[in-house]
DRENLOVO-771506 format. One record per residue (C-alpha): chain; residue number from 1; y, z, x. Coordinates in steps of 0.5 Angstrom, whole numbers. Last residue first. Example, Ala and Ser with C-alpha at 12.3 -4.5 7.8 and 13.67 -1.06 7.14 Angstrom:
<atoms>
{"A" 2 {-2 14 27}} {"A" 1 {-9 16 25}} 
</atoms>
This chain:
<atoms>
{"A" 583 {-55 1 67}} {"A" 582 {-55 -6 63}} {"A" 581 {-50 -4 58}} {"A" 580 {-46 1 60}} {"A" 579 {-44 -5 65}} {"A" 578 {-42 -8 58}} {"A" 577 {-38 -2 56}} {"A" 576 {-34 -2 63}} {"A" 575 {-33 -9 62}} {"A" 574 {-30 -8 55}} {"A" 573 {-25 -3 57}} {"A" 572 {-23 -8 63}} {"A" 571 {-21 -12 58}} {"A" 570 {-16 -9 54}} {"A" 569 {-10 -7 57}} {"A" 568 {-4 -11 53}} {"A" 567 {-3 -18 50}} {"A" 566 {2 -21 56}} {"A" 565 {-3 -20 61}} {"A" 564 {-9 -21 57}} {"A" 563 {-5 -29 56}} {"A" 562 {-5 -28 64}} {"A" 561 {-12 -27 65}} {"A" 560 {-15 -34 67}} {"A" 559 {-14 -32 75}} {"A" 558 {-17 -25 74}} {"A" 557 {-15 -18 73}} {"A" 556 {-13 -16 67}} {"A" 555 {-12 -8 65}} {"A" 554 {-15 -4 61}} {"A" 553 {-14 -2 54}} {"A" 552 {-18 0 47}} {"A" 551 {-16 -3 39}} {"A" 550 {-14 -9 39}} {"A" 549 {-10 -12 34}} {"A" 548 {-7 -19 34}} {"A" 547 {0 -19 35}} {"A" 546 {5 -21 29}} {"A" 545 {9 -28 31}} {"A" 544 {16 -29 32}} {"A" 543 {21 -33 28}} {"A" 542 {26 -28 25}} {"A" 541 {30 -27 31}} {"A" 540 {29 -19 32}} {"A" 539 {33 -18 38}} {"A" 538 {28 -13 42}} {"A" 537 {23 -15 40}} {"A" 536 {16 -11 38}} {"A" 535 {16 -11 31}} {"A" 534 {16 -20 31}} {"A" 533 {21 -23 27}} {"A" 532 {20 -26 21}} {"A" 531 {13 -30 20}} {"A" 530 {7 -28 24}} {"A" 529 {0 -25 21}} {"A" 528 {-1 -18 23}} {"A" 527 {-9 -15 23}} {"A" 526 {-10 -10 17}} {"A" 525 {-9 -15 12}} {"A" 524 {-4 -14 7}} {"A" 523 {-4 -11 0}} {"A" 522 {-1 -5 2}} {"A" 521 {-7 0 2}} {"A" 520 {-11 2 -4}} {"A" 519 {-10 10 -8}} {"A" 518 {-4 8 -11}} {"A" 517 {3 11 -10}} {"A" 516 {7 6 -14}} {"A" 515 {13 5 -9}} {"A" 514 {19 7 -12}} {"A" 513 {22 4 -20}} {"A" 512 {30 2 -22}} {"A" 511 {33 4 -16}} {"A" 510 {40 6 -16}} {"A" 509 {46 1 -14}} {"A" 508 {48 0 -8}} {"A" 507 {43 4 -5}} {"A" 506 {45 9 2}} {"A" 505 {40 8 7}} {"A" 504 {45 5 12}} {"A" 503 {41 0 14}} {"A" 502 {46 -6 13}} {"A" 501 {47 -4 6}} {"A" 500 {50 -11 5}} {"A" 499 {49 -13 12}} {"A" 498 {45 -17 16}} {"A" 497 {46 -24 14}} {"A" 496 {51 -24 8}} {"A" 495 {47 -29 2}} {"A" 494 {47 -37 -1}} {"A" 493 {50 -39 -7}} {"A" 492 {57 -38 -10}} {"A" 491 {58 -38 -18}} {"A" 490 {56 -32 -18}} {"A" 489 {62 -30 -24}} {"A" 488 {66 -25 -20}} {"A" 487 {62 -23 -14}} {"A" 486 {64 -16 -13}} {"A" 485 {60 -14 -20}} {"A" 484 {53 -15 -15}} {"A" 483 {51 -22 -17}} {"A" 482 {44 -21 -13}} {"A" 481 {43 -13 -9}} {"A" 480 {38 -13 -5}} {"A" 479 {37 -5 -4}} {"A" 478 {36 0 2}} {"A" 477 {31 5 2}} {"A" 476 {28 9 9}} {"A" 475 {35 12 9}} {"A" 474 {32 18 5}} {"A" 473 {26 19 9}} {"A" 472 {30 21 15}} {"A" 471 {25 25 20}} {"A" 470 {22 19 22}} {"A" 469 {15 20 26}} {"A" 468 {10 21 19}} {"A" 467 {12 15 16}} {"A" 466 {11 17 8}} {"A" 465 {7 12 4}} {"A" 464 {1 16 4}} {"A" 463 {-3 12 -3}} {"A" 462 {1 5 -1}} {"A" 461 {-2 6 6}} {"A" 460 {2 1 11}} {"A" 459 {7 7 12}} {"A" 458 {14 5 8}} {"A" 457 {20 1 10}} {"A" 456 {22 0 4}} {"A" 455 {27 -6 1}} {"A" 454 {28 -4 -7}} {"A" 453 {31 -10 -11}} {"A" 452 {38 -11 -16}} {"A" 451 {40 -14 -22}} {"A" 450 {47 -12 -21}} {"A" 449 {51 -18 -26}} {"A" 448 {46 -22 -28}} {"A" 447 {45 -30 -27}} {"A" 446 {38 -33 -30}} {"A" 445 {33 -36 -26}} {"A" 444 {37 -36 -19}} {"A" 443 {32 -39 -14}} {"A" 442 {31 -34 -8}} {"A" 441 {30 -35 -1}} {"A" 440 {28 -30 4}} {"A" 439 {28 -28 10}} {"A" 438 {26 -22 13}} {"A" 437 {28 -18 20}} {"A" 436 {23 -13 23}} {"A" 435 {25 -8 27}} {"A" 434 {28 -7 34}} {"A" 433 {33 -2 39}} {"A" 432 {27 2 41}} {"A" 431 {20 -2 39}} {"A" 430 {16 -2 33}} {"A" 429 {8 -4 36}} {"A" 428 {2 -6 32}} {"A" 427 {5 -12 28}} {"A" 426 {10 -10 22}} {"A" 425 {7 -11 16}} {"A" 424 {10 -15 10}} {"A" 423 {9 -12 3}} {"A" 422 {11 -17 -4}} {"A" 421 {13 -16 -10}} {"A" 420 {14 -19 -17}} {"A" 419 {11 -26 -15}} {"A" 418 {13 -33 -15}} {"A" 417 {7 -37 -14}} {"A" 416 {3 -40 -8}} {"A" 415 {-1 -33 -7}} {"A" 414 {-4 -32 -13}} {"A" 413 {-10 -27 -11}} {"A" 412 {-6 -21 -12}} {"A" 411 {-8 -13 -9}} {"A" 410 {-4 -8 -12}} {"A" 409 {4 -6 -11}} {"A" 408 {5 -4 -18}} {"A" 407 {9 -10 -19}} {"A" 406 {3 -15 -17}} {"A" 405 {3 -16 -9}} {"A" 404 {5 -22 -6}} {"A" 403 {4 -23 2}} {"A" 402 {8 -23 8}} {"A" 401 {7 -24 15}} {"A" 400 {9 -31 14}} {"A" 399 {16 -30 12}} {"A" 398 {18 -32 4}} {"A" 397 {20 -39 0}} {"A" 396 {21 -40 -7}} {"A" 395 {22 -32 -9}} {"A" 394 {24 -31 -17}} {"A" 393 {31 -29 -20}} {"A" 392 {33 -25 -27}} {"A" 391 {31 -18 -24}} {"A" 390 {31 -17 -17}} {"A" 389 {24 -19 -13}} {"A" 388 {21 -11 -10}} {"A" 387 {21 -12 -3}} {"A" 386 {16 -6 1}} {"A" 385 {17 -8 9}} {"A" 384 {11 -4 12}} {"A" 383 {9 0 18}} {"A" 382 {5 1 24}} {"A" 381 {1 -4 24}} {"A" 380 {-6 -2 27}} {"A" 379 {-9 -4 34}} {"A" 378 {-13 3 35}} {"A" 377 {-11 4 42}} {"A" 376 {-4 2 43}} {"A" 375 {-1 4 37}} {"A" 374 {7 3 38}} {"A" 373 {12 7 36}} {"A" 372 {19 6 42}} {"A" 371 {23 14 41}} {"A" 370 {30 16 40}} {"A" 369 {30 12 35}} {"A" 368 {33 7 32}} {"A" 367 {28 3 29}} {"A" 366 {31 -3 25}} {"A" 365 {28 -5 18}} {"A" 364 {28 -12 14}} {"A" 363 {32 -16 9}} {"A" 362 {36 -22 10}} {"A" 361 {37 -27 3}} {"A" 360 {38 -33 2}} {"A" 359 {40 -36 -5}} {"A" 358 {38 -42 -9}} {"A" 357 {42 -44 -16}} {"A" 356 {38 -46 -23}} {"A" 355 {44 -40 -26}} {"A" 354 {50 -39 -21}} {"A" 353 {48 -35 -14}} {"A" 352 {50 -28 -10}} {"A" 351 {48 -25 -5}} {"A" 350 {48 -17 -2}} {"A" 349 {43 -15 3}} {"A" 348 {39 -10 5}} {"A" 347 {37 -6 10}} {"A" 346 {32 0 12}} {"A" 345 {33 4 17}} {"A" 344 {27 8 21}} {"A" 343 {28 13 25}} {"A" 342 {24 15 30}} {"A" 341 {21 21 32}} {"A" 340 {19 26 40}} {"A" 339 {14 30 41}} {"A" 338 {10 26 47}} {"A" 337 {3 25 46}} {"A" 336 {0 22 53}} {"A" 335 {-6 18 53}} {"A" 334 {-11 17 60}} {"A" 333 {-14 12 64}} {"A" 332 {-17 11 70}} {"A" 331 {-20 5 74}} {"A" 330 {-25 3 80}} {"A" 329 {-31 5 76}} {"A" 328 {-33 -1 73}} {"A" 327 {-34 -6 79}} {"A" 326 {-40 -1 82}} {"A" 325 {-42 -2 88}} {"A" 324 {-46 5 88}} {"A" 323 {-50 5 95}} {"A" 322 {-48 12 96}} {"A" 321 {-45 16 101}} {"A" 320 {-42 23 100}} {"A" 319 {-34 24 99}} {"A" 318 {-31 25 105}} {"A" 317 {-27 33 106}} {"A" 316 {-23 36 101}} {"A" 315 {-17 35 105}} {"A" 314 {-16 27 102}} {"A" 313 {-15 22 107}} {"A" 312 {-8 19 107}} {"A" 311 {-5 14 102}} {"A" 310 {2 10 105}} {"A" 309 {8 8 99}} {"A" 308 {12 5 104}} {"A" 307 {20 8 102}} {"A" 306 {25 4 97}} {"A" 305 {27 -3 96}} {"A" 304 {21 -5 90}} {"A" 303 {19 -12 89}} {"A" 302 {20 -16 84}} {"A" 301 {15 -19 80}} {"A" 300 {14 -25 75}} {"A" 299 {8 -26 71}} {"A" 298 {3 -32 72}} {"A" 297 {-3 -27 73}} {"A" 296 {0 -22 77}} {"A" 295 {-7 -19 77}} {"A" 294 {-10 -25 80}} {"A" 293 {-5 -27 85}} {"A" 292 {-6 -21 88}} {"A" 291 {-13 -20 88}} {"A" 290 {-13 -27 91}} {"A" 289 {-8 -25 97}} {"A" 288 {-14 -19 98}} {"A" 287 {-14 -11 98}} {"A" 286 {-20 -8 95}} {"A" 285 {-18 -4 89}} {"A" 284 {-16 1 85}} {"A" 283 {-14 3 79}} {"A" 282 {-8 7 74}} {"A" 281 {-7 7 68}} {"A" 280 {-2 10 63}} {"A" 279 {-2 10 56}} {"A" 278 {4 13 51}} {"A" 277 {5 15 44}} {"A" 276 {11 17 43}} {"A" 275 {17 17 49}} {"A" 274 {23 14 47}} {"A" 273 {27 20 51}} {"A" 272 {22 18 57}} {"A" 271 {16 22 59}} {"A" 270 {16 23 67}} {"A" 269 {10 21 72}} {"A" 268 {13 22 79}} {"A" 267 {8 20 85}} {"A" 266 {5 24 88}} {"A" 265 {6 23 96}} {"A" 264 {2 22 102}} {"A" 263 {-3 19 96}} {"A" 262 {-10 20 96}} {"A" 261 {-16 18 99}} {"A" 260 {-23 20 100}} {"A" 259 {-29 18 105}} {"A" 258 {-35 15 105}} {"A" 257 {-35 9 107}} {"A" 256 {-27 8 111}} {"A" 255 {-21 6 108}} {"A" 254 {-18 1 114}} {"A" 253 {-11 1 113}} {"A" 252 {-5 -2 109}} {"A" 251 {-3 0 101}} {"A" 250 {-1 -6 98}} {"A" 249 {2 -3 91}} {"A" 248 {1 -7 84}} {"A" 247 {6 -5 79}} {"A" 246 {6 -6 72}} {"A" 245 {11 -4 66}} {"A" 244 {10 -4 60}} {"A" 243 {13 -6 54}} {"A" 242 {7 -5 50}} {"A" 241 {8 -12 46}} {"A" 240 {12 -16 41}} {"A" 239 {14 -22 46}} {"A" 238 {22 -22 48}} {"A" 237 {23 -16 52}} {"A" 236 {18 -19 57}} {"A" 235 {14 -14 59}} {"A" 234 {16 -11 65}} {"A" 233 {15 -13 72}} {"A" 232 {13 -9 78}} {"A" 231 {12 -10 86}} {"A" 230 {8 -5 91}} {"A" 229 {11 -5 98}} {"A" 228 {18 -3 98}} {"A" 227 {17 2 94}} {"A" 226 {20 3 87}} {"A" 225 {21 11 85}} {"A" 224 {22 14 78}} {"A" 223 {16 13 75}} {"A" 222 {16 12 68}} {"A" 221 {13 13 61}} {"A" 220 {15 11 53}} {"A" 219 {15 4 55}} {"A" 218 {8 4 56}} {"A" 217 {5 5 64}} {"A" 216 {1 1 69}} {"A" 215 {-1 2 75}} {"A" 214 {-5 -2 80}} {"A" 213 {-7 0 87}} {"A" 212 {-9 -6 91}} {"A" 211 {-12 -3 98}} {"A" 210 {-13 -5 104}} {"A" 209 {-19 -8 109}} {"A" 208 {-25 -3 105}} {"A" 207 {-31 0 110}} {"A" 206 {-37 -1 109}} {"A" 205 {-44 1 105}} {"A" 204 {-39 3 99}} {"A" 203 {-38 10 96}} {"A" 202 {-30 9 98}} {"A" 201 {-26 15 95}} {"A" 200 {-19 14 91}} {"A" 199 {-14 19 89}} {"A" 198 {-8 18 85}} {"A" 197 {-3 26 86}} {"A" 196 {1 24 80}} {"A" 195 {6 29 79}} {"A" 194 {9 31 72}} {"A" 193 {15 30 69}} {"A" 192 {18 32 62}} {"A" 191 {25 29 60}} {"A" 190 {22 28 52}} {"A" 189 {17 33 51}} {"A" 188 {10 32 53}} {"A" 187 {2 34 51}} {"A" 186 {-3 30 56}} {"A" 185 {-2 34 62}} {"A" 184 {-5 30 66}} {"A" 183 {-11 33 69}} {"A" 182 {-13 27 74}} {"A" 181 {-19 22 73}} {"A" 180 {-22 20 81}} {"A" 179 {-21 12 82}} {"A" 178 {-29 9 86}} {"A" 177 {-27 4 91}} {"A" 176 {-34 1 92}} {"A" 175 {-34 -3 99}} {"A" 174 {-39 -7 100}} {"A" 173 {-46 -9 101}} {"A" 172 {-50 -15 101}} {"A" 171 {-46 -21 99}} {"A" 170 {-47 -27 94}} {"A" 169 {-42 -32 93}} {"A" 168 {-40 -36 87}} {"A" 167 {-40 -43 85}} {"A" 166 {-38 -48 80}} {"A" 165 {-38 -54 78}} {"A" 164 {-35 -58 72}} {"A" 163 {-39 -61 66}} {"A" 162 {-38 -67 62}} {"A" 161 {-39 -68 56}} {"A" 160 {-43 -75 51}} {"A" 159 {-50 -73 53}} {"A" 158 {-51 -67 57}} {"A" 157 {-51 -63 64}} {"A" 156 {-49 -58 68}} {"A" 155 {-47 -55 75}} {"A" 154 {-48 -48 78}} {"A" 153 {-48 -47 85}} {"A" 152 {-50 -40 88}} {"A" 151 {-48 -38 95}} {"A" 150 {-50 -34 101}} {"A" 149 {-48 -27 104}} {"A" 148 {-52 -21 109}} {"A" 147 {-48 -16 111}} {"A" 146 {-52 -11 110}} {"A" 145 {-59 -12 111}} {"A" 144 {-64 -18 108}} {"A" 143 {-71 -15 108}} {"A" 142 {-73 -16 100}} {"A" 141 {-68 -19 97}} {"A" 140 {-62 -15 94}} {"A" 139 {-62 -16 87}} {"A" 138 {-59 -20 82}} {"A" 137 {-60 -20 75}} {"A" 136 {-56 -27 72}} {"A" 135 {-52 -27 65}} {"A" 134 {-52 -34 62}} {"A" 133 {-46 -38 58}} {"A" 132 {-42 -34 56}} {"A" 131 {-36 -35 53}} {"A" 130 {-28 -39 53}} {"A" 129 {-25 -42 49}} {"A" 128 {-28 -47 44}} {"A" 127 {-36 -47 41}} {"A" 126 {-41 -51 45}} {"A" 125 {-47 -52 41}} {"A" 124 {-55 -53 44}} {"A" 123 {-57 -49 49}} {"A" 122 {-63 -50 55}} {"A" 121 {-63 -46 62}} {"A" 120 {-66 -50 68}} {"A" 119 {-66 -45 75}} {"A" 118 {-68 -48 82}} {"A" 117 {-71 -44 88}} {"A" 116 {-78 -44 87}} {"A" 115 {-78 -44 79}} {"A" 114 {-74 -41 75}} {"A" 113 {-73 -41 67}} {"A" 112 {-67 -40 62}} {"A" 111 {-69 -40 55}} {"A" 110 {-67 -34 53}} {"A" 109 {-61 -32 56}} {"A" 108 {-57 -27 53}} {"A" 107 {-63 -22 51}} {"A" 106 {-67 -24 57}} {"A" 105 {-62 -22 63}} {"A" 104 {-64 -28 68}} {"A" 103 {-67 -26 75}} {"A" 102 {-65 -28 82}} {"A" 101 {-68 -24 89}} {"A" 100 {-62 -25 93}} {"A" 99 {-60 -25 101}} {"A" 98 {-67 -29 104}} {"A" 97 {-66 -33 99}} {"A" 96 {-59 -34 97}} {"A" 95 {-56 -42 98}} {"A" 94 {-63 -44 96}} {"A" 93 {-62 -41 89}} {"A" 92 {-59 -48 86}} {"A" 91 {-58 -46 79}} {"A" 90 {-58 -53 74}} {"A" 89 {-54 -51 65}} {"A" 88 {-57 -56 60}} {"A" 87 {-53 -58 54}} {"A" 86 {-56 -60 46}} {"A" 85 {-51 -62 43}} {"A" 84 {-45 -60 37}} {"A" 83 {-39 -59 41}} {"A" 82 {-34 -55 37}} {"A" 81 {-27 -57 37}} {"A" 80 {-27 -58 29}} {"A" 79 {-26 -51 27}} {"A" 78 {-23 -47 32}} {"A" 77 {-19 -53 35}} {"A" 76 {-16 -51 41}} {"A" 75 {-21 -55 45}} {"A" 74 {-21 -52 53}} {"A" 73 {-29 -50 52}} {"A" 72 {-30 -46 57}} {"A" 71 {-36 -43 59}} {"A" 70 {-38 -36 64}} {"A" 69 {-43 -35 68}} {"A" 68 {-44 -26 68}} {"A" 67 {-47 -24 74}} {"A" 66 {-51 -18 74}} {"A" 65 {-53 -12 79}} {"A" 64 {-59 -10 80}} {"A" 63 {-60 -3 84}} {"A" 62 {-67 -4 88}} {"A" 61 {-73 -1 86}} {"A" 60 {-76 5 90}} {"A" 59 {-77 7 97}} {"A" 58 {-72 5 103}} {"A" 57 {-67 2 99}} {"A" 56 {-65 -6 99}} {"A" 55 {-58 -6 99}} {"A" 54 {-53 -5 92}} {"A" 53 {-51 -13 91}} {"A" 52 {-44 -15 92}} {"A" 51 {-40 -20 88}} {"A" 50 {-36 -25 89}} {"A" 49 {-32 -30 86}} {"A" 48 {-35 -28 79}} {"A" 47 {-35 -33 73}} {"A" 46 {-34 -39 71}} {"A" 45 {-37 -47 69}} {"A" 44 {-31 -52 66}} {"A" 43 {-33 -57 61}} {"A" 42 {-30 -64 60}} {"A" 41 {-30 -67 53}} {"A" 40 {-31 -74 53}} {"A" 39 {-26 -78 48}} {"A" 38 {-19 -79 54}} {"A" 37 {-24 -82 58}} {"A" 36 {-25 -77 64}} {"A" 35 {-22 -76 71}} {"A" 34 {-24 -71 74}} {"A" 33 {-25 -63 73}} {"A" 32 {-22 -59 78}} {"A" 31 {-26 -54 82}} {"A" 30 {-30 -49 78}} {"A" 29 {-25 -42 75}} {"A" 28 {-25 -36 78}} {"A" 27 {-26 -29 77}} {"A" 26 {-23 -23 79}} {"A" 25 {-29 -18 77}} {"A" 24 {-26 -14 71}} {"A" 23 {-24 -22 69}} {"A" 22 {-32 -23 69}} {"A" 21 {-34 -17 66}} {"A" 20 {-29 -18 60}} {"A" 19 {-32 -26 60}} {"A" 18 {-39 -23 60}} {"A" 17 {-37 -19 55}} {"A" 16 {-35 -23 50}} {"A" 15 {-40 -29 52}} {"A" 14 {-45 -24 50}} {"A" 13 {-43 -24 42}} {"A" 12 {-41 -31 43}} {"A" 11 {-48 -32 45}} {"A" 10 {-50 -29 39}} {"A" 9 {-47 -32 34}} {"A" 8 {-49 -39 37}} {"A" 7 {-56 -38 36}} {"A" 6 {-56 -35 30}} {"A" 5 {-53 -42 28}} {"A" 4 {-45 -42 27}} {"A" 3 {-42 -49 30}} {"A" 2 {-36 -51 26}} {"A" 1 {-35 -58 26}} 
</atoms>
């Protein structure tokens, strides 16, 4: 069943951004749950490794800091998955006192109460994946000094389910490694290269053993230099993705509290020929093998053979100490708008069937820069295929991503039967080198010579059909053409791959109507659905899945990160939302 009570509704709310905190803390899973009957469902309890606590001032209130438990649901199943039962989730404090004062954060853990040195909260539903369970405030405890660490168990309890343990620690003080913001400049040419001098303070209570500094750039953006320590991967050019580079970089040393960092050499920020639209970010942290292996999250590197890359201190002078352990300040980011364009070329194809026969068609697009399209911050398609049916023939099979639209191009609530029209998004990002390959079958309803249908690719707005990157709107049309005169009588079923007009733009035969420029959007839904190959290949193979859209970015650091690592820069943005939240 679906579990959707108010209840429930606003855990998940809470449960996002408790996830979000929890992989911008490195978290880590419970231990391996044991072997259960096939039927009983086994749940595992998260959350932070660790976290630091502010040390307890010499007047006013201490700082709290939150750590957010975490459930994970394993079911796949979004609609019949779910757990319809009263549950029961047992703290055990005892490993913290003296070292933290505990709390439950109210508005996402209602029915959550302490006695001495045990916490009992109550809920009923478990829905799948993964979501809040309960958000803890902790504090350093009254007398407890720097240094001072103890653990916190969590275990759980209800009929016909079974829970797997987890454990976090609890330390007072730490390093705070704090990411300054530089003044990039954001405007670019092609070929243009700015120095990125990274500069980092510790504001913590102790010195930090080591830093991780990660980077990550979009297509459009390099850097030229590969130290030999730090390690990169590259988006698989086979997933509909950012096509980002990631590099982890361990930088040895003892960074001390209260003072300031920076590179011993800037690194070299260059806007490539296929820059657009472009992020880079760049974050620190405390170096350990579990940092590591978190933000590698499953992904293959390679390590650099060039020079070490070392961070010195900066001449400015220390940075002042302070006791803001704060986790969500460890990251920068910043947009670049390179001028640059894309071409766009529509493609049909040339097919030819006896009257009651069925044909295959391949139509689509195939960006051929210079530049890579992608829209990485507000997540939307970045264009659409517009696929008017030729006259006399009617489609009996059609790629997922695509939805029937009525002849004008407006919205059509049948979905099942053969329509005039159809409009199919890309997903959020059109790679260099790649499109959109569509194939559709097509049942020959009456034989005609040259009846032929317009394939567009157009901005997904039907009221602003121009692509505002593509200099050449005239190849943005090509033609499905269905028994053309070169075909004889059109005995022969079935269609070229892609060829026909092959992209050229040019139309086989003149079209019969353009995109009716009403004032809606193209009749799809602003998310991608998948079917035909996925805008973000590089091959096109016509079986790849839409991303799903995202609109902010931030980089992935935790154990159960690797499908965020693969979808983009999301996560850390909405912990930094949620820290805003309970400053």
């Amino acid at each position: 069943m679906t579990l959707c009570s108010p209840r429930t509704v606003l855990h998940r709310a809470a449960g996002s951004l408790a996830a979000a905190g929890l992989l911008a803390a490195a978290s880590l899973a419970g231990a391996a749950a044991p072997a259960q009957a096939a039927d009983t469902p086994v749940f595992t309890l998260g959350g932070p490794a660790e976290t630091a606590l502010h040390p307890y001032p010499e007047s006013g209130k201490p700082k709290s800091s939150t750590v957010g438990i975490t459930l994970n649901n394993p079911s796949e199943d979004e609609e019949n998955g779910g757990f319809g039962g009263y549950f029961t989730l047992t703290f055990d404090l005892s490993g913290v006192a003296g070292v933290a004062d505990v709390k439950f954060d109210g508005e996402s853990s209602p029915d959550c109460e302490i006695t001495g040195t045990k916490a009992v909260c109550e809920d009923w539903g478990i829905w799948p994946g993964l979501q809040g369970a309960a958000d803890l405030l902790v504090t350093a405890a009254d007398g407890s000094e720097n240094g001072d660490t103890g653990t916190m168990t969590v275990t759980g309890e209800a009929d016909g389910a079974t829970f797997t343990p987890f454990t976090t620690r609890l330390t007072v003080g730490g390093p705070d490694l704090v990411m300054e913001q530089l003044p990039f400049k954001t405007e670019l040419t092609p070929g243009e290269k700015q120095q990125a001098p990274i500069t980092f303070a510790n504001r913590g209570t102790r010195d930090a053993d080591g830093v991780l500094l990660t980077l990550r750039y979009s297509r459009g953006l390099d850097i030229p230099q590969r130290y030999s320590n730090c390690e990169y991967t590259v988006d698989d050019p086979g997933e509909p993705d950012f096509g980002s580079t990631t590099a982890l970089c361990s930088v040895e040393g003892a960074f001390e509290a209260g003072a300031t960092y920076t590179l011993a050499t800037p690194l070299t920020l260059e806007a490539t020929e296929r820059a657009y639209y472009d992020t880079f970010l760049y974050r620190i942290e405390e170096d350990s093998a579990a940092q590591r292996t978190a933000q590698r999250a499953g992904a293959a590197f390679e390590r650099g053979t060039g020079g070490v890359l070392k961070a010195v201190p900066a001449k400015k002078g220390p940075a002042a100490r302070s006791a803001d352990l704060d986790p969500y300040d460890n990251q920068q980011d910043v947009d670049f708008r390179t001028k640059n364009t894309a071409d766009f070329v529509a493609y049909g194809d040339d097919v030819a069937g006896a009257e009651g026969s069925f044909v295959k068609a391949d139509i689509g697009f195939r960006n051929e820069g210079p530049a890579w399209i992608g829209h990485i911050r507000s997540g939307e398609d970045v264009a659409t295929v517009d696929f008017t049916v030729p006259q006399g023939a009617s489609v009996t099979s059609k790629p997922e991503r695509c939805r029937a639209v009525t002849a004008d191009g407006k919205y059509r609530e049948d979905q099942t039967s053969p329509a005039p029209r159809y409009v199919c998004n890309t997903s959020m990002t059109v790679r260099d080198g790649s499109g959109l390959d569509l194939p559709f079958e097509l049942r020959v309803d009456k034989a005609m010579v040259g009846a032929s249908g317009a394939v567009t690719v157009r901005n997904t707005w039907l009221q602003n059909p121009k692509l505002p990157f593509d200099p050449k709107p005239g190849n943005n049309t090509a033609y499905l053409i269905l028994n053309g005169e070169g075909d004889g009588d059109g005995s022969d079923s079935g269609g070229a791959t892609e060829g026909g007009d092959g992209g050229s733009g040019e139309p086989s035969t003149p079209p019969t109507s353009s995109p009716d420029p009403e004032e809606s959007e193209s009749g799809t839904s602003g998310s991608t659905t998948s079917g035909g190959s996925s805008a973000g290949t590089a091959g096109g193979s016509g079986d790849g899945g839409g991303l799903a859209s995202t609109g902010s970015i931030a980089l992935i650091a935790s154990g159960t990160a690797a499908a965020a690592l693969a979808a983009g820069l999301v996560l850390f943005t909405a912990a930094r939302r949620r820290a805003a939240r309970h400053s």
